[in-house]
C-alpha positions as CSV (number, residue, x, y, z in Angstrom):
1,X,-243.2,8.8,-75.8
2,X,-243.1,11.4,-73.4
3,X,-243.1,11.0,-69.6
4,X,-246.4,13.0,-68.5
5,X,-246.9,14.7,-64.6
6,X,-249.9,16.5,-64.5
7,X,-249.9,19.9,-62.4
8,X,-253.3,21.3,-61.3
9,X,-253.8,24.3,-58.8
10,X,-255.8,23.4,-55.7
11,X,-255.6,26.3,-52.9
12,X,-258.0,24.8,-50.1
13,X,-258.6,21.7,-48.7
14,X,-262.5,22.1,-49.1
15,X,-263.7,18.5,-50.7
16,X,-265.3,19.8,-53.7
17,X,-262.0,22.0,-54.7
18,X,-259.8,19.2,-54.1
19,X,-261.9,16.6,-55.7
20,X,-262.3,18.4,-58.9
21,X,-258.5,19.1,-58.5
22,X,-257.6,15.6,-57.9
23,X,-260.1,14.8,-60.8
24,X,-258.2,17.0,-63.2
25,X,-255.1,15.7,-62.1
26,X,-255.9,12.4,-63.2
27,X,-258.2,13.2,-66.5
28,X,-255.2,14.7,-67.9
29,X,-253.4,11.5,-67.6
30,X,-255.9,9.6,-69.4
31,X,-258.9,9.1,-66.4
32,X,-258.7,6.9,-63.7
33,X,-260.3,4.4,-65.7
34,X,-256.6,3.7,-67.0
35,X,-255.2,3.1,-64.0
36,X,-258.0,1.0,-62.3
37,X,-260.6,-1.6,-63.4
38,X,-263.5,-2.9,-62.2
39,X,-263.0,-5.4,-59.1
40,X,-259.2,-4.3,-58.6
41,X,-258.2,-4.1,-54.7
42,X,-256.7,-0.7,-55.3
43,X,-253.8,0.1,-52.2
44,X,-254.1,4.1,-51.0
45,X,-250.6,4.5,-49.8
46,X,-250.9,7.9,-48.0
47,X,-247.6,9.6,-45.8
48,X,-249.1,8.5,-42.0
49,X,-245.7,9.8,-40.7
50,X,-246.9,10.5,-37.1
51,X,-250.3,11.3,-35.3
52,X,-250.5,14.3,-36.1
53,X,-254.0,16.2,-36.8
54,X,-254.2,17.2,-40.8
55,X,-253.7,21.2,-40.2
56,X,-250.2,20.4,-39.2
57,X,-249.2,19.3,-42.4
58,X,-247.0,16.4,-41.4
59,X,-249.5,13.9,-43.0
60,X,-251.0,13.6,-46.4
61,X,-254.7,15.7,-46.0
62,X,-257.0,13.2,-45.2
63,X,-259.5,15.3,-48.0
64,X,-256.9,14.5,-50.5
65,X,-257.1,10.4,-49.8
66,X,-261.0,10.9,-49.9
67,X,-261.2,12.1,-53.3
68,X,-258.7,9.7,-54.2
69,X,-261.2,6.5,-53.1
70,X,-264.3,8.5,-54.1
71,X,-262.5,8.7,-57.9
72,X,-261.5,4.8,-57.2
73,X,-264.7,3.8,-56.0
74,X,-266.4,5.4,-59.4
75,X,-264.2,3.5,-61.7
76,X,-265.5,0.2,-59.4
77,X,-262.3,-0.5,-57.4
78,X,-262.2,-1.4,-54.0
79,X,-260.3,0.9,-52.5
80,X,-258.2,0.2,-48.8
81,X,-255.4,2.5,-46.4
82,X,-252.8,0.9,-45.8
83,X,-249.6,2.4,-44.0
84,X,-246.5,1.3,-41.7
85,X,-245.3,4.4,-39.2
86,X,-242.1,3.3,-37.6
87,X,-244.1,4.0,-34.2
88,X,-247.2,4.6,-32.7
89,X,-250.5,2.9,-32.1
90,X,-252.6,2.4,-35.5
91,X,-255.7,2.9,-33.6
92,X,-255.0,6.4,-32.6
93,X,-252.8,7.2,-35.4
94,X,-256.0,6.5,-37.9
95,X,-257.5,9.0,-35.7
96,X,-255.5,11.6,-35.3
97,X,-254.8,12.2,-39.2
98,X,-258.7,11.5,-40.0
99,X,-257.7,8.4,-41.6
100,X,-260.4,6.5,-39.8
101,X,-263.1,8.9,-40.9
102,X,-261.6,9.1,-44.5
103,X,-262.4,5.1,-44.4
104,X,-265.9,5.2,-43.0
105,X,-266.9,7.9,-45.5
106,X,-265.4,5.8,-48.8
107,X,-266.1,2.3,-47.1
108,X,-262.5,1.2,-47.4
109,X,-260.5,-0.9,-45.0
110,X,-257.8,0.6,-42.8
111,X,-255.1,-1.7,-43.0
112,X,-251.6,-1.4,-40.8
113,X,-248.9,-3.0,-42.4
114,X,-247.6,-5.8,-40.3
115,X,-246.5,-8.8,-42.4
116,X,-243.4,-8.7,-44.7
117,X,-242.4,-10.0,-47.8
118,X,-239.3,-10.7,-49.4
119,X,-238.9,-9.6,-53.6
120,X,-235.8,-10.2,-55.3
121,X,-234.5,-7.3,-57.4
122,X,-232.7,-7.6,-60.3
123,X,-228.9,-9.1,-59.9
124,X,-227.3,-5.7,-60.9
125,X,-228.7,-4.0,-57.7
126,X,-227.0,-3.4,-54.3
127,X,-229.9,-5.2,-52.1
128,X,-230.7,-8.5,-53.3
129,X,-233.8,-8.8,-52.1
130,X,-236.6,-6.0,-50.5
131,X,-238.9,-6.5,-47.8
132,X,-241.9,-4.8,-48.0
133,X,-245.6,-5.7,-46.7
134,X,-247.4,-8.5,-47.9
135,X,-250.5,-6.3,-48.3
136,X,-248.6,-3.9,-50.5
137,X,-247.6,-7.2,-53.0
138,X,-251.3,-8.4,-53.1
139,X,-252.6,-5.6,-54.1
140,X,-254.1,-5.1,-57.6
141,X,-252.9,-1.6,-57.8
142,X,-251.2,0.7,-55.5
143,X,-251.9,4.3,-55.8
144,X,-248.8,6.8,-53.9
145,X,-250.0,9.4,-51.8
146,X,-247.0,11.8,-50.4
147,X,-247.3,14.6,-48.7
148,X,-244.7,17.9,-50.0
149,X,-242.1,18.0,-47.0
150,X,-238.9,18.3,-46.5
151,X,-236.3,16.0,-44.5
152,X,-233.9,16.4,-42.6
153,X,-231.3,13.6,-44.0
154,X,-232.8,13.2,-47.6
155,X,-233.2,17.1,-48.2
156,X,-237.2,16.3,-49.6
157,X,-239.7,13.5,-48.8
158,X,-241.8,12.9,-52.0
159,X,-243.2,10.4,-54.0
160,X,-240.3,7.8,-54.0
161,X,-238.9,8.5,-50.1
162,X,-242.7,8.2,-50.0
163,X,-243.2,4.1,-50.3
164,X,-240.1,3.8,-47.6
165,X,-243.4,3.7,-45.8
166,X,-244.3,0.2,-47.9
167,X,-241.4,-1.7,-45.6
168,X,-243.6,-2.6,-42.3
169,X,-242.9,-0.9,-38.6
170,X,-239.6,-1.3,-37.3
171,X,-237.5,-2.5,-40.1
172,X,-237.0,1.7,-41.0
173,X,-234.9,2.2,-38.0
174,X,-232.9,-1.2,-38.7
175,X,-232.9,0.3,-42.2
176,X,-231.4,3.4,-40.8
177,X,-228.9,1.5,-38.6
178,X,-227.3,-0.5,-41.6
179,X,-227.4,2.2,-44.2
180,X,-228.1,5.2,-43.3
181,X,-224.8,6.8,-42.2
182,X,-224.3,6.7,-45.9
183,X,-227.1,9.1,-47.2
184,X,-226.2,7.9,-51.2
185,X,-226.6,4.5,-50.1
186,X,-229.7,5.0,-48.3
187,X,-231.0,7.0,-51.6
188,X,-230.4,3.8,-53.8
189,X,-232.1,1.4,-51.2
190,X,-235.3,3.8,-51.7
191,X,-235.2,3.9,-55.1
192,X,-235.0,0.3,-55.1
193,X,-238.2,-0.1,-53.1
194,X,-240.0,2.5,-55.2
195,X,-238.6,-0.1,-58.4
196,X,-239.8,-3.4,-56.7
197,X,-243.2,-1.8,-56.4
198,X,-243.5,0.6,-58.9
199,X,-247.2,2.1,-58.1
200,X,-249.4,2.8,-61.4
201,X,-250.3,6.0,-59.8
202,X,-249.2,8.9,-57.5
203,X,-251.0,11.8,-56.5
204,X,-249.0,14.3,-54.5
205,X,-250.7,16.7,-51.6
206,X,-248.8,19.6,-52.4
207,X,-251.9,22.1,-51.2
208,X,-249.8,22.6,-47.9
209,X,-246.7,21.5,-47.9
210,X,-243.7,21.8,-45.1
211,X,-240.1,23.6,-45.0
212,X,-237.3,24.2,-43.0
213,X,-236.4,21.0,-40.8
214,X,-239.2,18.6,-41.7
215,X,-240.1,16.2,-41.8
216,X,-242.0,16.4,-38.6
217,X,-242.9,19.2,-35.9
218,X,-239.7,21.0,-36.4
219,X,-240.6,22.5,-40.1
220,X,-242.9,25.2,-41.4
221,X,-245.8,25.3,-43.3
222,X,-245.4,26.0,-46.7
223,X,-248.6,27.0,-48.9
224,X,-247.9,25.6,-52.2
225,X,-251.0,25.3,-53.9
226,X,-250.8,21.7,-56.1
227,X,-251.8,18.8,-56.8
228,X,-249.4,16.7,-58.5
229,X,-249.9,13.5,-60.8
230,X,-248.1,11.0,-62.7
231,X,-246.9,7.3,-63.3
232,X,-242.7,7.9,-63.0
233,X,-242.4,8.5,-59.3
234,X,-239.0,9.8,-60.6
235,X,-240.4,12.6,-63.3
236,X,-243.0,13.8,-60.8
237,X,-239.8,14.2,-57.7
238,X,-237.5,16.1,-60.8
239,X,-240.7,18.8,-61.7
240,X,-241.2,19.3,-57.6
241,X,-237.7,20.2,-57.6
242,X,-238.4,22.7,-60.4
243,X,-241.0,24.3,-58.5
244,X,-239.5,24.4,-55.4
245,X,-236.4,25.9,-56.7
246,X,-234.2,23.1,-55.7
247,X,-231.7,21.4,-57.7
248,X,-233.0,18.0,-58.8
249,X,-229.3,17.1,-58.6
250,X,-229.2,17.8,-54.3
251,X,-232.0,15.2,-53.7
252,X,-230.6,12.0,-53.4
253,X,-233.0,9.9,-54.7
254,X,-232.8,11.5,-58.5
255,X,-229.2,11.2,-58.5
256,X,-229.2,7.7,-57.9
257,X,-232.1,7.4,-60.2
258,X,-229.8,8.4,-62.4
259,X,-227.0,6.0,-61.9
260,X,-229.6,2.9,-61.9
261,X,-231.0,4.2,-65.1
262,X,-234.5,4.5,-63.7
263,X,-237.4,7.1,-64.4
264,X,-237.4,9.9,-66.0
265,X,-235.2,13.1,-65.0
266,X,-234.3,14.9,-68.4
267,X,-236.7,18.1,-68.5
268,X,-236.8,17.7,-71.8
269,X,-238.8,14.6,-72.1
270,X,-241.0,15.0,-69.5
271,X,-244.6,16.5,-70.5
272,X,-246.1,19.0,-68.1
273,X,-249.7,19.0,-68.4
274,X,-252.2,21.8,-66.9
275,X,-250.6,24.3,-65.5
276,X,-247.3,25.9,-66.7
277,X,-244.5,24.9,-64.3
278,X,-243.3,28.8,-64.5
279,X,-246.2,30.1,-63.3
280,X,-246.4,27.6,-60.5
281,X,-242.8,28.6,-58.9
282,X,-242.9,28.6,-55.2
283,X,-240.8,31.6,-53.7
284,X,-238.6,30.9,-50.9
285,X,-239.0,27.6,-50.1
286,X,-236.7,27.0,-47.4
287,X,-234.8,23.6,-47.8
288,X,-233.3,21.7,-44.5
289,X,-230.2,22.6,-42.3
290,X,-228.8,18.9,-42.3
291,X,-225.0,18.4,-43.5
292,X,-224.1,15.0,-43.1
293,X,-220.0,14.3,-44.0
294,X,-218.0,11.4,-43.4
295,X,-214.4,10.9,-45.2
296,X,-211.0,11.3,-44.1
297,X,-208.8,8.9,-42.6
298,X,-210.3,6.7,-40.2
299,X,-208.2,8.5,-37.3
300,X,-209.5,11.6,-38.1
301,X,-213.0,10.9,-38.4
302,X,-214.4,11.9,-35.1
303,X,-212.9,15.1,-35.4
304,X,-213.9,15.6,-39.3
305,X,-217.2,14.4,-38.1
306,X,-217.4,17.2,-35.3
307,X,-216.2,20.2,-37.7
308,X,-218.4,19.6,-40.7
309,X,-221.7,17.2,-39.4
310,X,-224.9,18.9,-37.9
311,X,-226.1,17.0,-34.9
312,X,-229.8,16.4,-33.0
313,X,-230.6,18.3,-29.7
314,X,-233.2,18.8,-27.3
315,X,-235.0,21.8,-27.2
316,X,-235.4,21.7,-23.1
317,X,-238.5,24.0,-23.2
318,X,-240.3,21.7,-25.4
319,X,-239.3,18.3,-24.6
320,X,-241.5,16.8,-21.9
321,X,-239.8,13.1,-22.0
322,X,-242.0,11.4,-23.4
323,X,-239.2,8.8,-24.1
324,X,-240.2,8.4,-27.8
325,X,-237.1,9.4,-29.8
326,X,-234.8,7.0,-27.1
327,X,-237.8,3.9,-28.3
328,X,-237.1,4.6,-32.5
329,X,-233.0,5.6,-32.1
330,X,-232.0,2.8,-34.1
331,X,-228.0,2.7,-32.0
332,X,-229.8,3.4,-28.9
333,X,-227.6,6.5,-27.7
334,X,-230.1,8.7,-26.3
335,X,-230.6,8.8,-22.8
336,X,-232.3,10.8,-19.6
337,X,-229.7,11.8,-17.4
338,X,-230.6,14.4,-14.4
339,X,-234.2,15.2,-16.3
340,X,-233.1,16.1,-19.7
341,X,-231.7,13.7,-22.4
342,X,-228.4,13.0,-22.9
343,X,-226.8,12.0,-26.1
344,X,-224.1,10.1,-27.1
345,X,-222.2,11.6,-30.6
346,X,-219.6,8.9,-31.0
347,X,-222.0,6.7,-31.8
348,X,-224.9,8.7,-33.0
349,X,-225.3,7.8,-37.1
350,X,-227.1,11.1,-37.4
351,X,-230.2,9.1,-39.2
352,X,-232.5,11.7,-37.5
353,X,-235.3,9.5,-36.5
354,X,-235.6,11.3,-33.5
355,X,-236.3,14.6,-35.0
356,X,-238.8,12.6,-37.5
357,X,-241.1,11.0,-34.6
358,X,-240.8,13.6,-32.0
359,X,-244.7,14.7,-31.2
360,X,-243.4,18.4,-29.8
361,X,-241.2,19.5,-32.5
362,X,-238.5,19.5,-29.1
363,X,-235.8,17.8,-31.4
364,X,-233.6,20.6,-32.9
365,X,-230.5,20.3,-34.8
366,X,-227.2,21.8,-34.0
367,X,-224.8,23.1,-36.6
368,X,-221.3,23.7,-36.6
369,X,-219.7,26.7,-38.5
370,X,-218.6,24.3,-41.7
371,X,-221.9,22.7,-41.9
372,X,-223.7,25.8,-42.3
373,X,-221.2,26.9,-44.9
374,X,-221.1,24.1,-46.9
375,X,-225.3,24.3,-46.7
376,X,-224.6,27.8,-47.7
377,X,-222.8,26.7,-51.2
378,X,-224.4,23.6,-51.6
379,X,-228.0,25.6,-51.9
């Protein structure tokens, strides 16, 4: 049987267009009705990177989580909100994104995910066991709600780089610190987490999306026009990639999808539903500047490292020290020095959390002559 992804045009984030969007999404994948039943405490996993207002696009649309619960609420599930950022206060993140109005209007519970868990994957995978909220385990069903973005060290944030968000607070830049510096690595870690929770539904906010050096204030907005559906977090990543014009290949997560033997990534058996994909091609989309090597003997890494790997910088004009990116640098090389920050490269693992959390797009990224032309040829 075919793996189905659902593609429906929504080009506003007015509720009644994005509810009968959302609604379409799902009817053509059988009706929420086979996704939730009556009673079910039904997880709305939204992408809560930073506070950041909806317009900015940084955030899954708060419009698109209302429909969501409304469509949940309908078939008699309880819906809940239920994120981790890696910093911030809950409070005013909840806030800022209209999370906390979202909640009021569906009568669902805002809950920050604080507590972990530990699930054992299978014995043929790298990490031995996954920690992820205890909130995200207990739920009847969990419904994944990313946001179209890209990123800066995983080339695209969607539906599986999505439920990174399902491992609570500060474990991501501990995360970052013990695999990140190897991006294939990092990729099977995610698609590990997206296979110890496997959610029975994701609906992706691809009304507005973001490109150039997401995921944060430093990318562009992007108007896409989609909403995006399916059970194989996997088939729905490979068909973004189609529409986006990006080879499904470049992000990491589908490649070691592939290895693992999970999902779905052969074009050929998945089953578009709705719209064409062809007549849904976005033009232009502008993928990240990050090139991140590391090879060569272990003398000549920091010069091999220099040549060919892009780096973080301040933007002085924007940056107004607000300290945050020094609080979530997982090695703890940033720095103020004489009123502007200071960074050390040696050590830096070029995770790019600081470029992910900072609130003034002031984090910019630096690229030598080699990293732009390997970009050049990779894309």
């Amino acid at each position: 049987m075919a793996t189905e992804v659902s593609i429906v045009r929504s080009y506003s984030y007015s509720y009644d267009e994005v509810y009968g969007s959302v609604r379409r999404s799902i009817e053509l994948l059988g009706g929420m009705e086979r996704f939730v039943k009556k009673g079910d405490k039904v997880l709305l996993k939204p992408n809560l990177l930073s506070a950041k207002s909806p317009e900015r696009a940084i955030t899954t649309h708060p419009v698109v989580v209302k429909a969501v619960g409304n469509l949940v609420r309908e078939t008699g599930g309880i819906p809940f909100i239920g994120d981790s950022p890696a910093i911030g206060n809950w409070g005013y993140l909840t806030r800022k994104t209209g999370m906390e109005e979202v909640a009021k209007e569906i009568g669902a519970e805002l809950v920050p995910f604080s507590e972990s868990v530990r699930m054992r994957n299978d014995n043929d995978d790298i990490f031995k066991y996954i920690e992820i909220a205890k909130v995200v385990q207990d739920a009847d069903v969990v419904i994944n709600l990313p946001k179209i973005k890209t990123h800066t060290q995983m080339l695209l944030t969607l539906s599986v780089k999505n439920l990174f968000g399902c491992v609570v607070g500060k474990r991501k830049p501990q995360l970052h610190m013990e695999v990140g510096r190897d991006r294939e690595y990092f990729a099977r870690m995610l698609v590990e987490i997206y296979k110890a929770i496997m959610p029975s539904l994701t609906i992706v906010d691809g009304i507005i999306g973001i490109e150039g050096n997401g995921p944060g204030a430093g990318g562009t907005l992007k108007e896409i026009g989609l909403i995006i559906g399916g059970r194989d977090c996997i088939a729905i990543d490979v068909i973004i990639c189609k529409i986006l014009g990006v080879k499904k290949e470049n992000l990491y997560t589908t490649t070691a999808a592939i290895k693992m033997g999970i999902g779905e990534t052969d074009m050929e058996r998945i089953k578009i539903l709705g719209e064409d994909i062809e007549g849904v091609r976005v033009k232009g989309f502008m993928t990240p500047a990050i090139k991140d090597v590391e090879f060569g003997p272990r003398f000549l890494r920091r010069y091999i490292k220099d040549l060919f790997t892009s780096r973080p910088i301040e933007e002085k004009e924007r940056c107004n020290l607000c300290r945050l990116c020094m609080e979530i640098c997982p090695p703890q090389v940033i720095k103020v020095i004489d009123g502007k920050l200071s960074f050390n490269y040696d050590k830096c693992i070029r995770c790019y959390c600081c470029i992910e959390v900072c609130p003034e797009g002031a984090m910019g990224v630096k690229e030598t002559f080699m990293s732009r032309l390997t970009h050049q040829r990779l894309y």
